[in-house]
N, C-alpha and C positions, 0 to 999 in steps of 0.2 A: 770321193764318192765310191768308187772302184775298192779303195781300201775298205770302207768299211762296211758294203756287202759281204765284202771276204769277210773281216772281222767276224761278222755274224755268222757266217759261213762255217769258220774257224771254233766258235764259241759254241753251236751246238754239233759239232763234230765232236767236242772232247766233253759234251755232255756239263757243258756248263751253261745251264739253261737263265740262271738270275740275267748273267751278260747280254746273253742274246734278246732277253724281253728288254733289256734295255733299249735297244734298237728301234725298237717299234715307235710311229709315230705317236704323240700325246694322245689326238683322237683315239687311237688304237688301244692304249694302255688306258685310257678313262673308261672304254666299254669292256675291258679284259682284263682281268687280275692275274697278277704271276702264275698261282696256283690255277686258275683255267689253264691257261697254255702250256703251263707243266704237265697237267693231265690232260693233255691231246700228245703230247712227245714222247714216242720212242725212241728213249736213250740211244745210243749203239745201232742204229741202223743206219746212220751214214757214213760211211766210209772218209770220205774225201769228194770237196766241193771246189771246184773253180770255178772263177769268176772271167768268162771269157771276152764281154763284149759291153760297155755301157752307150746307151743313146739319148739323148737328150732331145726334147722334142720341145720344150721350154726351158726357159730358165729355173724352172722349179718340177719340173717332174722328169725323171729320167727311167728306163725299162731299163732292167738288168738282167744279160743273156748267161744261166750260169752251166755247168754241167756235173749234175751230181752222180755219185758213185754210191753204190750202196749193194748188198750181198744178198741174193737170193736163191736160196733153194743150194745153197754152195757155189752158187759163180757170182763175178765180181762181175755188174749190170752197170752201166753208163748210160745216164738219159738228160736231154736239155729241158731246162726250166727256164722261167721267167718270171719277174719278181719287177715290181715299183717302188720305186723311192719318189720324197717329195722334201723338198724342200722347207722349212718351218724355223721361221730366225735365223740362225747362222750356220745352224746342222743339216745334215741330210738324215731322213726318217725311214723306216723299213713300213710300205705300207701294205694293211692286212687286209685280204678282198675278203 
């Protein structure tokens, strides 16, 4: 689970956006096409994403506590986020509020 937040983490860090909508839960990919979510992504604005903390509150939905890095105005800005996965068949899902 923890890997593949990062994954996703990882995937639009280096601005490989197909990967990362991979991630997304089915629900989420049925109401969004790659192309939407591409045009909401600014490439290169994140720096560097870690995945610091997973919780599990079921067996099927987990919060994931990360800390994203990104450049603003010329300084390098650290802030925590929070992101849900869910479980769906045998994978874990990136889900989209």
């Amino acid at each position: 689970m923890k890997d593949r937040s990062q994954a996703r983490w990882n995937a639009l860090v280096q601005g490989d956006l197909k990967t990362a909508y991979e991630f997304f839960s089915p629900g989420s990919r049925a109401t969004m096409s790659l192309a939407d979510f591409a045009s909401g992504i600014k490439v290169g604005f994140w720096k560097a994403v870690t995945v610091d903390k997973v919780e599990c509150n079921s067996s099927d939905r987990c919060d994931v506590s990360t800390t994203i890095e990104y450049e603003f105005r010329g300084s390098r800005i650290k802030t925590p986020s929070r992101e849900t996965w869910v479980r769906d068949g045998a994978d874990w899902w990136f889900l989209r509020r």
